[in-house]
TORKOL-4160 file (C-alpha; in steps of 0.2 Angstrom, whole numbers, padded with zeros to 4 digits, m for minus):
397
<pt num="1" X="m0003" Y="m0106" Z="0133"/>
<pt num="2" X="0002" Y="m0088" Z="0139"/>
<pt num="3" X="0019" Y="m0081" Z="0134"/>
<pt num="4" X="0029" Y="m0068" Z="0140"/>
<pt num="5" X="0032" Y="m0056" Z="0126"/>
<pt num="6" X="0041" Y="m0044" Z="0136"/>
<pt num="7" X="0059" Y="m0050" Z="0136"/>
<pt num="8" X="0055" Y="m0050" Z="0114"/>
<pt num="9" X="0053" Y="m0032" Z="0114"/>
<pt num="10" X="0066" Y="m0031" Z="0127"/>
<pt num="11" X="0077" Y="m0040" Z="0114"/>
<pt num="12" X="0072" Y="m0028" Z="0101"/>
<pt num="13" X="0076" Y="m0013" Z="0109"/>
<pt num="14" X="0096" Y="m0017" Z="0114"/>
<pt num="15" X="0094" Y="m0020" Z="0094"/>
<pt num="16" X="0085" Y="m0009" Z="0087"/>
<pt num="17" X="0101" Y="0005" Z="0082"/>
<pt num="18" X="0107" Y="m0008" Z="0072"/>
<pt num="19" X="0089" Y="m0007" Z="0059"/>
<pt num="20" X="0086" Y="0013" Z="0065"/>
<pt num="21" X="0103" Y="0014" Z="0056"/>
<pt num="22" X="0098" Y="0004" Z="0040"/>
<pt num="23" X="0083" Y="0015" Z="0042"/>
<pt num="24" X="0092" Y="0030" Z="0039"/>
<pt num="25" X="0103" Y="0025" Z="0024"/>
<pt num="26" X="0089" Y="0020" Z="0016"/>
<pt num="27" X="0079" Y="0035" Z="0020"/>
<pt num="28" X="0094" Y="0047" Z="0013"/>
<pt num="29" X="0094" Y="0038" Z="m0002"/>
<pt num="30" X="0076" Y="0034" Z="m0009"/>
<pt num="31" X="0073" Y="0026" Z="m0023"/>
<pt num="32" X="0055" Y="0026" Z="m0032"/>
<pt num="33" X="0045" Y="0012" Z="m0040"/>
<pt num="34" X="0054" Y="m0003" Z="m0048"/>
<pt num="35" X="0072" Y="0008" Z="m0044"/>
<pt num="36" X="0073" Y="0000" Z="m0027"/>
<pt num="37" X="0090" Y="m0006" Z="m0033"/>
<pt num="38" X="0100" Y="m0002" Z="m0018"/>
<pt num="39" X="0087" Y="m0004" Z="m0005"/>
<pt num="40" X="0087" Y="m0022" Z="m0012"/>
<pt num="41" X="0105" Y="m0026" Z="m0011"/>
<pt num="42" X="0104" Y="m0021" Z="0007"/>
<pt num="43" X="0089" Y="m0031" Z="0011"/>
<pt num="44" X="0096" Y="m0045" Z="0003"/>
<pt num="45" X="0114" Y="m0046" Z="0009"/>
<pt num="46" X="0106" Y="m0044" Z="0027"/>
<pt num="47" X="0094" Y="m0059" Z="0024"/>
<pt num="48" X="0111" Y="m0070" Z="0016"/>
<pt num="49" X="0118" Y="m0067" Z="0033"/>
<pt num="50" X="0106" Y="m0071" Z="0046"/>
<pt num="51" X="0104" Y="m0089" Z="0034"/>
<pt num="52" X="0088" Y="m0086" Z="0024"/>
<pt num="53" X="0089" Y="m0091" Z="0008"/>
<pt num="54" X="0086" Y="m0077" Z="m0001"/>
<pt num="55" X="0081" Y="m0075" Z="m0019"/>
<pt num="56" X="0080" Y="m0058" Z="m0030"/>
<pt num="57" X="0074" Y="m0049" Z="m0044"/>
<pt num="58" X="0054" Y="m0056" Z="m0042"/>
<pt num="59" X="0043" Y="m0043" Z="m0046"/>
<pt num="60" X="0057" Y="m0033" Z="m0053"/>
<pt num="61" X="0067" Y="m0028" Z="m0039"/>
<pt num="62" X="0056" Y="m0037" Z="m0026"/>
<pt num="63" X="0067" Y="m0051" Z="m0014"/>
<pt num="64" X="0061" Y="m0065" Z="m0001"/>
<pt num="65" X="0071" Y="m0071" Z="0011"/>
<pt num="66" X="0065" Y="m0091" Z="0016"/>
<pt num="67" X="0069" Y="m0099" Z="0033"/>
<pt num="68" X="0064" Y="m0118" Z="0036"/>
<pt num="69" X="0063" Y="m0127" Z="0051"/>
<pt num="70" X="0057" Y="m0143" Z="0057"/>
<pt num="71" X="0046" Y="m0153" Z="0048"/>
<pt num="72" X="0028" Y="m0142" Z="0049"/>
<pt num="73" X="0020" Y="m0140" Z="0032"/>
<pt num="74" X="0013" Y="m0123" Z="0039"/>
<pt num="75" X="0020" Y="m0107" Z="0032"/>
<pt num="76" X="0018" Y="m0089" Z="0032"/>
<pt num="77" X="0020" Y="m0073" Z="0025"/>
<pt num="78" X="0027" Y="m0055" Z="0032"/>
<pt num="79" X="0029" Y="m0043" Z="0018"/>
<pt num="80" X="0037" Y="m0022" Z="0019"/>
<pt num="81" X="0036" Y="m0011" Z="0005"/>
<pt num="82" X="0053" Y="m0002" Z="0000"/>
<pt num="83" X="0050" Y="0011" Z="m0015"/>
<pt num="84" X="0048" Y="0030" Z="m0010"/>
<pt num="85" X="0039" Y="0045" Z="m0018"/>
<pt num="86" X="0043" Y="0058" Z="m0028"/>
<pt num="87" X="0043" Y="0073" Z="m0015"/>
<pt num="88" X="0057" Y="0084" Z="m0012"/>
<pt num="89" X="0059" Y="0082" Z="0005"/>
<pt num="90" X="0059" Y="0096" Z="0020"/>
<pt num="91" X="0061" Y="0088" Z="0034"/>
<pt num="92" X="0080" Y="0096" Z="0039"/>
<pt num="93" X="0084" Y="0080" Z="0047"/>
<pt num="94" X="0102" Y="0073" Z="0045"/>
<pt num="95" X="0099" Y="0059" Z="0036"/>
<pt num="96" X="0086" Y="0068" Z="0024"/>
<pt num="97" X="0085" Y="0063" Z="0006"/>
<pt num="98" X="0101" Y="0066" Z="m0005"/>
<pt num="99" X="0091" Y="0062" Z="m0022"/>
<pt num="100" X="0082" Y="0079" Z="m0028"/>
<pt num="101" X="0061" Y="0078" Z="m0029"/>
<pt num="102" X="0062" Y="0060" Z="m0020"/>
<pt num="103" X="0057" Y="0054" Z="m0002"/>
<pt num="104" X="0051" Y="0042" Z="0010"/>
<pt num="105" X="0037" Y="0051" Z="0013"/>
<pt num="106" X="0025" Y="0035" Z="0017"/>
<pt num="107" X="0036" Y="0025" Z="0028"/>
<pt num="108" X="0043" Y="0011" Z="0019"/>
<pt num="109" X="0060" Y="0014" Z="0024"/>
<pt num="110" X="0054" Y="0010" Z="0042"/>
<pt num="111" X="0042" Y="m0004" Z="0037"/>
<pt num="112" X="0059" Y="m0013" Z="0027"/>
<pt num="113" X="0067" Y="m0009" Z="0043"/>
<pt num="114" X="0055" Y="m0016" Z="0056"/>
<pt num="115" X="0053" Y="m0032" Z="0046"/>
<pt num="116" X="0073" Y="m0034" Z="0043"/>
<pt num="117" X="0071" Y="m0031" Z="0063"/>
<pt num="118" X="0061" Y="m0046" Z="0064"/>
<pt num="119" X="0068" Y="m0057" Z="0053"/>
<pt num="120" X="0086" Y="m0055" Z="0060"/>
<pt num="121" X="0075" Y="m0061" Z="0078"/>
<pt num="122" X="0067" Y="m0073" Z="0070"/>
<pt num="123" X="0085" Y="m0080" Z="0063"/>
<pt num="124" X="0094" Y="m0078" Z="0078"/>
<pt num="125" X="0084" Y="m0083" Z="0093"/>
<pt num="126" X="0065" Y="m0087" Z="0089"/>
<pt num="127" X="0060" Y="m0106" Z="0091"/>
<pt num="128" X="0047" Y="m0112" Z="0076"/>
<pt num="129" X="0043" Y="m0127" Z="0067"/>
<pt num="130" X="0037" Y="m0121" Z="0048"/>
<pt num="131" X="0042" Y="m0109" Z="0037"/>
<pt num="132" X="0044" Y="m0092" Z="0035"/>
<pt num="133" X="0043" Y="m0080" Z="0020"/>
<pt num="134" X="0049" Y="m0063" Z="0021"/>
<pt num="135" X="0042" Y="m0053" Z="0008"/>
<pt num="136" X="0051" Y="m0036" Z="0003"/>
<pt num="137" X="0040" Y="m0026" Z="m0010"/>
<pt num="138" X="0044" Y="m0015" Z="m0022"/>
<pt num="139" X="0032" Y="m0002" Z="m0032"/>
<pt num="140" X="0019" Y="0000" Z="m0020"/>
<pt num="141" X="0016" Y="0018" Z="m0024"/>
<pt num="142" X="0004" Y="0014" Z="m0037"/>
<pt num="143" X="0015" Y="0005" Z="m0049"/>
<pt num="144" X="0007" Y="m0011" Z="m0046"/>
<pt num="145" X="0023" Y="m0021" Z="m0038"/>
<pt num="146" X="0014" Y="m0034" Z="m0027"/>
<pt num="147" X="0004" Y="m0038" Z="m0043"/>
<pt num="148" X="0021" Y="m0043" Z="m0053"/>
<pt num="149" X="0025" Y="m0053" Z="m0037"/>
<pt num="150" X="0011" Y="m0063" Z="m0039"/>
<pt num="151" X="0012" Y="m0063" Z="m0061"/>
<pt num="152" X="0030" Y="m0068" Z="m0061"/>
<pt num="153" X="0023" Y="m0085" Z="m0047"/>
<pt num="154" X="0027" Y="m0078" Z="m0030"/>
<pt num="155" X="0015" Y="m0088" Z="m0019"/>
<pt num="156" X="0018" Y="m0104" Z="m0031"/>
<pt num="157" X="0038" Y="m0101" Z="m0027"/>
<pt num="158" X="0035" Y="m0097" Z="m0009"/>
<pt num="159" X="0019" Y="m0105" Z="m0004"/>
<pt num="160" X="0010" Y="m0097" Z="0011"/>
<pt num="161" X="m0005" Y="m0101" Z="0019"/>
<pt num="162" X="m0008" Y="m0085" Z="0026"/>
<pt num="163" X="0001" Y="m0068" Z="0024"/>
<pt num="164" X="0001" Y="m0049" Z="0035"/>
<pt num="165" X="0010" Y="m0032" Z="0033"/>
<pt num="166" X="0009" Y="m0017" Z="0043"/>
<pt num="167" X="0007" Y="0002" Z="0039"/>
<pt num="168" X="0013" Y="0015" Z="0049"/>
<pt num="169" X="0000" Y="0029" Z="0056"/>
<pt num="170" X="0003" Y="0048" Z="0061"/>
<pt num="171" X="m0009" Y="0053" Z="0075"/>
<pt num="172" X="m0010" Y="0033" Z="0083"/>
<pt num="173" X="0003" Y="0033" Z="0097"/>
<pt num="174" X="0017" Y="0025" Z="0097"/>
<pt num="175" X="0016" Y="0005" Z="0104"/>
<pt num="176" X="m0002" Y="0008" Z="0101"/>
<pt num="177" X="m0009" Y="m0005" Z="0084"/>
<pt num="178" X="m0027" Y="m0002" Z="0075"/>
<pt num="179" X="m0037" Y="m0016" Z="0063"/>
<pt num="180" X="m0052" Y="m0021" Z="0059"/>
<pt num="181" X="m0062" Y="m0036" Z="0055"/>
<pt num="182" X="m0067" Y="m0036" Z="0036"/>
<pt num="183" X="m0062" Y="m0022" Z="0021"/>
<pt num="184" X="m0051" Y="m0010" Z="0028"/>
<pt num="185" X="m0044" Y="0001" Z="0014"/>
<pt num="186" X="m0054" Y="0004" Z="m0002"/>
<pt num="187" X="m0051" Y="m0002" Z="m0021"/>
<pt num="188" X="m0040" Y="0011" Z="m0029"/>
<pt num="189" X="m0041" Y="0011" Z="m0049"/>
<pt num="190" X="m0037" Y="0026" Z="m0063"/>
<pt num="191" X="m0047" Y="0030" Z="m0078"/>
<pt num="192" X="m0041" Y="0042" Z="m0091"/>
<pt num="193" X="m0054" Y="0048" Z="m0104"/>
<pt num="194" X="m0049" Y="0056" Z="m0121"/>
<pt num="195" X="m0062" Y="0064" Z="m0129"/>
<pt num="196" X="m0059" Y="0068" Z="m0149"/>
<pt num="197" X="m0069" Y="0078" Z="m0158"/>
<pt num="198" X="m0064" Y="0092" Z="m0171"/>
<pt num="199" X="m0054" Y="0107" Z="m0168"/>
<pt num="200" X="m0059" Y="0125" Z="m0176"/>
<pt num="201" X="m0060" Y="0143" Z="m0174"/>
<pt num="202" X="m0068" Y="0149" Z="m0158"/>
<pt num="203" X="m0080" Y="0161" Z="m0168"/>
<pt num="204" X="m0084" Y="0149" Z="m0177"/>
<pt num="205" X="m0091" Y="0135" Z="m0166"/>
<pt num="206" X="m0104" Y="0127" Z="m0179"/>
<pt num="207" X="m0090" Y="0123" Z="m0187"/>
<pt num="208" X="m0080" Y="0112" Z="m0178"/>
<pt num="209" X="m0085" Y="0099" Z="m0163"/>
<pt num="210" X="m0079" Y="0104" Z="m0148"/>
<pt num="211" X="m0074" Y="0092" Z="m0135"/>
<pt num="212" X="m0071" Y="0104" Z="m0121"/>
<pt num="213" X="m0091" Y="0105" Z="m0121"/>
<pt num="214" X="m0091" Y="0086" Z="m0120"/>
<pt num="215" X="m0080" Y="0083" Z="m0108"/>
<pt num="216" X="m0087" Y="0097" Z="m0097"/>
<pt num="217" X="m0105" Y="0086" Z="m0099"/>
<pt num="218" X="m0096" Y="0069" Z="m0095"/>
<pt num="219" X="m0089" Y="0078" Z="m0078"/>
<pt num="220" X="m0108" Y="0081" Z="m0072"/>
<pt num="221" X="m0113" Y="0064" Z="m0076"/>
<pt num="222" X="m0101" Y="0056" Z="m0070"/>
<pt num="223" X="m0105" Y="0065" Z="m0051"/>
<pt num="224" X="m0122" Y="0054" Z="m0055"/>
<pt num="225" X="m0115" Y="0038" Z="m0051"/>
<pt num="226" X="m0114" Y="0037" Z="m0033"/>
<pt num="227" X="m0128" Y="0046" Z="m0029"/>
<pt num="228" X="m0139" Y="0038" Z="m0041"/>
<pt num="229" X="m0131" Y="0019" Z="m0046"/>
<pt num="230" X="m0123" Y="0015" Z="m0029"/>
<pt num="231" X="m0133" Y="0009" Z="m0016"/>
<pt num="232" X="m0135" Y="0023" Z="0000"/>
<pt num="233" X="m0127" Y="0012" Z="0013"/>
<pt num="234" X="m0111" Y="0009" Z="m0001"/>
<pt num="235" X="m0096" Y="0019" Z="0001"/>
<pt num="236" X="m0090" Y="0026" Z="m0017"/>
<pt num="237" X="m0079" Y="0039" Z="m0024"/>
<pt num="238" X="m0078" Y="0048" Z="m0042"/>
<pt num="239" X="m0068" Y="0062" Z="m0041"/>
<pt num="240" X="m0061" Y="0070" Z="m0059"/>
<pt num="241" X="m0043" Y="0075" Z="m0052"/>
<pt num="242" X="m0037" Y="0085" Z="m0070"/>
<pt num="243" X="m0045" Y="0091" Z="m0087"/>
<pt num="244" X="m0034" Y="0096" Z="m0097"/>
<pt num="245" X="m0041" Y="0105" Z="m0116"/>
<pt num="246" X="m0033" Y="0117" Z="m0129"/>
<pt num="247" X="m0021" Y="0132" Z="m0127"/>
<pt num="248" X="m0030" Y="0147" Z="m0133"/>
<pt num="249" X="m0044" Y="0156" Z="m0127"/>
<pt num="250" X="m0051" Y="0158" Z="m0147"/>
<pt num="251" X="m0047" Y="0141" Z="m0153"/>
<pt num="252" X="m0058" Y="0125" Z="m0151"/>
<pt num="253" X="m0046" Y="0109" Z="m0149"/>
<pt num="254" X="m0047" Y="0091" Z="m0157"/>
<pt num="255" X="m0048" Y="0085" Z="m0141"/>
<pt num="256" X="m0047" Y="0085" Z="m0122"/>
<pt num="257" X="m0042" Y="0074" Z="m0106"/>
<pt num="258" X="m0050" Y="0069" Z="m0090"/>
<pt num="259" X="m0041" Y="0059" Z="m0076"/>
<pt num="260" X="m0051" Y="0050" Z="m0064"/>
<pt num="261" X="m0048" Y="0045" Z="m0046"/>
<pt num="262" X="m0061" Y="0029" Z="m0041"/>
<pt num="263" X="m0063" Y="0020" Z="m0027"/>
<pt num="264" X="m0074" Y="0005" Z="m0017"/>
<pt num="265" X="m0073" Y="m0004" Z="m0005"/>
<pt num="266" X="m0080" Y="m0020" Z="m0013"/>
<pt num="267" X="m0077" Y="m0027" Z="m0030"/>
<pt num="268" X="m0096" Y="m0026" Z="m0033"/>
<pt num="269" X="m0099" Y="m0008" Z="m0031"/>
<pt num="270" X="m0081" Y="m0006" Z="m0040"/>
<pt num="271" X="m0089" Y="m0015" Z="m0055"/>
<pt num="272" X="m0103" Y="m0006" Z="m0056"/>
<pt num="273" X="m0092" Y="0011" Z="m0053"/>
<pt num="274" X="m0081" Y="0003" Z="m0070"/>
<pt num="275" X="m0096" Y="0000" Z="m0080"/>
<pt num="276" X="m0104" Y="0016" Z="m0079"/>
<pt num="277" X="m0088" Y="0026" Z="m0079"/>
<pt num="278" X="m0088" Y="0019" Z="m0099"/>
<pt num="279" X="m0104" Y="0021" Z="m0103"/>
<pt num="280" X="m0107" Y="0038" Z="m0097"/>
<pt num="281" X="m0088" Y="0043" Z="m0107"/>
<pt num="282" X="m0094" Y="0034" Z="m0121"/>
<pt num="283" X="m0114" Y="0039" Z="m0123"/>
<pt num="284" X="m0111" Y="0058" Z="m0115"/>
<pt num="285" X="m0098" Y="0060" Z="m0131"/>
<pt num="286" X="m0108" Y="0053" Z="m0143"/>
<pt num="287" X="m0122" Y="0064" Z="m0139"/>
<pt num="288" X="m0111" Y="0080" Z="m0144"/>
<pt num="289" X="m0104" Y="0072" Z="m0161"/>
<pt num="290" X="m0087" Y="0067" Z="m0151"/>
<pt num="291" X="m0080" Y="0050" Z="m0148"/>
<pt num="292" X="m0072" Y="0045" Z="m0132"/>
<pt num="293" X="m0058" Y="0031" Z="m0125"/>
<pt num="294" X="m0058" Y="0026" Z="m0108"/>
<pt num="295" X="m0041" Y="0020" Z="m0103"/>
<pt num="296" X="m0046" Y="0010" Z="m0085"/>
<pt num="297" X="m0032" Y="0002" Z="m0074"/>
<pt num="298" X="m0033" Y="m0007" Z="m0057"/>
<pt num="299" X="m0021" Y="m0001" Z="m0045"/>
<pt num="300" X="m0027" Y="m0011" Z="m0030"/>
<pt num="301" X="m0042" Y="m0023" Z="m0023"/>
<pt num="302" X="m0053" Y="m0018" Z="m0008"/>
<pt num="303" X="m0043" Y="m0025" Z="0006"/>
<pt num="304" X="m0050" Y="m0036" Z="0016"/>
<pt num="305" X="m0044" Y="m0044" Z="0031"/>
<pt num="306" X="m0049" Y="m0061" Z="0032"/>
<pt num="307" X="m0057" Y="m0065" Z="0049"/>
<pt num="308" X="m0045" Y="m0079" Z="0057"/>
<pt num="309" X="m0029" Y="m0071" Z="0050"/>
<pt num="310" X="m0034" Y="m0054" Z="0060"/>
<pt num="311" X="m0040" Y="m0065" Z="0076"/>
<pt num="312" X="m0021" Y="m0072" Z="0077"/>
<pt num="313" X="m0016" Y="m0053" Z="0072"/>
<pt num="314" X="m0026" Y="m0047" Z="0088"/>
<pt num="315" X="m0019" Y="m0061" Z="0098"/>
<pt num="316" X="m0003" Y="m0054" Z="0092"/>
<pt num="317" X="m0003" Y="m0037" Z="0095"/>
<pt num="318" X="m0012" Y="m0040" Z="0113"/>
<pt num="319" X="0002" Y="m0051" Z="0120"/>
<pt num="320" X="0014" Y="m0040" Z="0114"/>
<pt num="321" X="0006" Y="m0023" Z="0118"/>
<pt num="322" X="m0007" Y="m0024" Z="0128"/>
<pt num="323" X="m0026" Y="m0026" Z="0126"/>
<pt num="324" X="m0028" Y="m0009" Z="0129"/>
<pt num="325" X="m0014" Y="m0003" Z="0115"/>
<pt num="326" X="m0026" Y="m0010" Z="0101"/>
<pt num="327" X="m0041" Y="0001" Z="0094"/>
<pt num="328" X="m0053" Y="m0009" Z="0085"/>
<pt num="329" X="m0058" Y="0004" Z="0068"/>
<pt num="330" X="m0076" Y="0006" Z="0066"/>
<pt num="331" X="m0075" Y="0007" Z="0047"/>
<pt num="332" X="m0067" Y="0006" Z="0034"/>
<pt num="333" X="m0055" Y="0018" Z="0027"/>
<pt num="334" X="m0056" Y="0024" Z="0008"/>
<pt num="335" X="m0037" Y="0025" Z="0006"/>
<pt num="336" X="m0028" Y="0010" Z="m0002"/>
<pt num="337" X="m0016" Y="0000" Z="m0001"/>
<pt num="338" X="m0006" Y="m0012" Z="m0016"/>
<pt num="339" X="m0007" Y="m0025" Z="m0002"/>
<pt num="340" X="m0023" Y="m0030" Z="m0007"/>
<pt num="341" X="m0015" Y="m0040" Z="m0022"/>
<pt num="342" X="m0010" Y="m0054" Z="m0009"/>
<pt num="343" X="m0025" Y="m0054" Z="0000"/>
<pt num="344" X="m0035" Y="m0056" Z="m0012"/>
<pt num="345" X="m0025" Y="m0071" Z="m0015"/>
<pt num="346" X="m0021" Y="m0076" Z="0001"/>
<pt num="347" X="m0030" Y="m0077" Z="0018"/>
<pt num="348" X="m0023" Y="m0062" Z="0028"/>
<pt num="349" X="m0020" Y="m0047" Z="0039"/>
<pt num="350" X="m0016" Y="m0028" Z="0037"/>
<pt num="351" X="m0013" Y="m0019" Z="0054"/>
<pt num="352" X="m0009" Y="0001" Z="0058"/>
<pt num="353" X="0006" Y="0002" Z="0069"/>
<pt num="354" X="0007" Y="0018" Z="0080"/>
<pt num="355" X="0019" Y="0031" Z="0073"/>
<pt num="356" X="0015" Y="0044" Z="0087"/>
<pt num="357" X="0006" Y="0060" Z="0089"/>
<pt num="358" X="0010" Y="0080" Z="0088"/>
<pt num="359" X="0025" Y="0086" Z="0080"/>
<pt num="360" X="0035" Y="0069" Z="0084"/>
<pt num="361" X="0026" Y="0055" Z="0073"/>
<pt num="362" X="0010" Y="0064" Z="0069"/>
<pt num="363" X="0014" Y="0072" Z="0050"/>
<pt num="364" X="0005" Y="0065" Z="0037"/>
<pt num="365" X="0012" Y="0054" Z="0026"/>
<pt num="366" X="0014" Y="0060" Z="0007"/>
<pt num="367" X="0018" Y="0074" Z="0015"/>
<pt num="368" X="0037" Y="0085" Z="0013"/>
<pt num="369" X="0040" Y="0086" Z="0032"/>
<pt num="370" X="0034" Y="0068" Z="0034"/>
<pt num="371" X="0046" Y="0055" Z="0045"/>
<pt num="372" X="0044" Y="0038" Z="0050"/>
<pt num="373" X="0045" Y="0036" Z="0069"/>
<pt num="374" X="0060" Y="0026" Z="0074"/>
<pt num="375" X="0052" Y="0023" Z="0094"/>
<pt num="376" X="0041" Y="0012" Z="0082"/>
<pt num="377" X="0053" Y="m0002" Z="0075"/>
<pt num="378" X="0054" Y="m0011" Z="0088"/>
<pt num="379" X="0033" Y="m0011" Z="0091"/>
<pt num="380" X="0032" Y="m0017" Z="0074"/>
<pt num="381" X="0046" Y="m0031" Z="0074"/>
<pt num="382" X="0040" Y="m0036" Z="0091"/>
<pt num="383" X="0021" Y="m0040" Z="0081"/>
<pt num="384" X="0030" Y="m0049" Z="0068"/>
<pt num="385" X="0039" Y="m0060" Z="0080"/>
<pt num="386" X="0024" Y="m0064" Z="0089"/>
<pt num="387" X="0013" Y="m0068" Z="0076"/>
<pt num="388" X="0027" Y="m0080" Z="0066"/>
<pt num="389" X="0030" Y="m0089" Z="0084"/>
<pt num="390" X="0013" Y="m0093" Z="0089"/>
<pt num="391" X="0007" Y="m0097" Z="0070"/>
<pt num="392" X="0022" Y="m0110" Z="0067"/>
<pt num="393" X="0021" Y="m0117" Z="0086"/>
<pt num="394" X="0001" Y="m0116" Z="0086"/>
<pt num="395" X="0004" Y="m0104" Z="0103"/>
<pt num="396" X="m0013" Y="m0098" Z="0108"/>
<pt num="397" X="m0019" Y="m0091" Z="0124"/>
């Protein structure tokens, strides 16, 4: 059965300055990782009274609103990110950040925005048989939020059977949507290596064992691993981001740091990367009389869209906007995304919403002159809708 999605984003629209307005508080006063204290309050009273029941504090400062209806054992999951980064923000705009060296510069002010959009519709006038978890994220910025969702029992609290977010996306046009069938955004982890060796006298080098040679040696080897221990067709990345060693010119130090950046986009080649990260730290230091500690963290899975969830998400987004609004991405992208957590999980869909091109929508994000795209909010909300209604009513074309 077909349905007319138009009078939904209609609906959206006459309402939409209510959320663009929530969207700018929240924009002038960011809060970072884990501090979404204020965000949460709002997101939470606004849930309490559109007649979710609404529980905080998962996660930290993550809430989910739950709305029930019917009898259908079916349920599923929208989640928004909330925290900001810590850029001092140029943008001029007057609802720009009032809290010095922090900003939404990704968005998530406008994703919170978009999905309280779609809740309030979905509370109001949408017709379902199911249930519906809203998921509001904190600490997506590499903090590891949707991981303590998960740890502290979010899908055994709020049990989901599938679960979808959005990301907004400078240089797609706004009411325009993007996916892909399979990995979409790459594993994202950190490694730290401390090489300790024995500090002395730069004229006097025999003397001491000098991990700035060590850590110089490591930094080659390490450019070995994709192109020698990841297979061609593979994507991979290394990169050694900041070395940090000593404070005079004439003196060796005891020890020196490297920070890693690494990334796959399958947890195979990502174990591999792990493994070999270690032993090249460990064997490259040992062979100059220095020791080395790798310090390796996850920060997030490769995500991969699971292929039911995205056919219901490009049924969604195609009666809302329009075959011809979706562009299917050819590849994979080696960004990342703390989303990944739940997918990995949970069957499920991530989708790029339009936030416009040239200087309206276009900046990137993590950038100081960045904004999210209010003409978007009610794109994205409209998605939301649709995919909740024809998942809990089994609407198909």
């Amino acid at each position: 059965m077909t349905q007319d999605y138009a009078p939904l984003l209609a609906a959206l629209r006459e309402s939409e300055h209510r959320f663009i307005s929530i969207r700018h508080d929240i924009h002038a006063h960011p809060e970072l990782g884990f501090g979404e204290t204020r965000t949460a309050q709002i997101v939470a009273e606004q849930l309490a009274q559109w007649g979710y029941d609404v529980t905080t504090g998962i996660g930290g400062t993550g809430v989910v609103g739950q709305l029930k209806r019917g009898g259908s054992s079916r349920a599923i999951g929208l989640r928004a990110d909330m925290d900001a980064l810590p850029i001092q923000e140029a943008t001029g705009l007057p609802y720009a950040s009032t809290v010095a060296q922090t900003m939404h510069a990704c968005g998530h002010d406008g994703h919170t925005a978009t999905l309280l959009a779609a809740a309030h519709h979905l509370a109001t006038q949408a017709q379902f048989d199911g249930t519906l978890n809203v998921i509001f994220q904190p600490a997506e910025e590499g903090l590891g939020g949707a991981a303590r969702m998960i740890a502290e029992g979010l899908f055994e609290r709020f049990p989901c059977d599938r679960v979808y977010a959005l990301h907004n996306a400078p240089g797609l046009p706004v009411g325009h949507f993007a996916v892909r069938h399979g990995c979409m955004l790459a594993s994202s982890d950190t490694a730290t290596i401390t090489i300790t060796g024995r500090g002395g006298h730069g004229a006097m080098p025999h003397l001491a064992c000098d991990p700035v040679v060590a850590a110089a040696s490591i930094v080659m080897a390490l450019q070995t691993i994709v192109s020698r221990n990841i297979e061609a067709t593979r994507a991979a990345v290394v990169t050694v981001g900041s070395i940090h060693a000593g404070t005079a010119g004439n003196v060796i130090p005891a020890s020196a740091t490297l920070q890693l950046s690494v990334r796959a986009l399958d947890s195979e080649t990502r174990n591999t990367l792990e493994a070999r990260i270690r032993s090249i730290a460990e064997l490259q230091a040992q062979s100059y009389g220095a020791t080395a500690a790798v310090d390796y963290r996850a920060i997030s899975r490769p995500l991969v869209n699971e292929r039911e969830s995205t056919e219901l998400a490009i049924e969604a987004i195609e009666a809302v906007a329009g075959k011809a609004a979706l562009s299917m991405m050819p590849e994979a992208v080696m960004g990342s995304e703390d989303f990944s957590w739940m997918t990995e999980k949970l069957p499920g869909c991530y989708v790029l919403l339009g936030n416009g091109v040239g200087q309206v929508g276009g900046c990137a994000v993590h950038n100081p002159a960045y904004d999210f795209n209010d003409a978007a909010l009610a794109w994205g909300a409209a998605w939301f809708v649709a995919l909740t209604e024809r998942y809990l009513n089994l609407k198909r074309d």
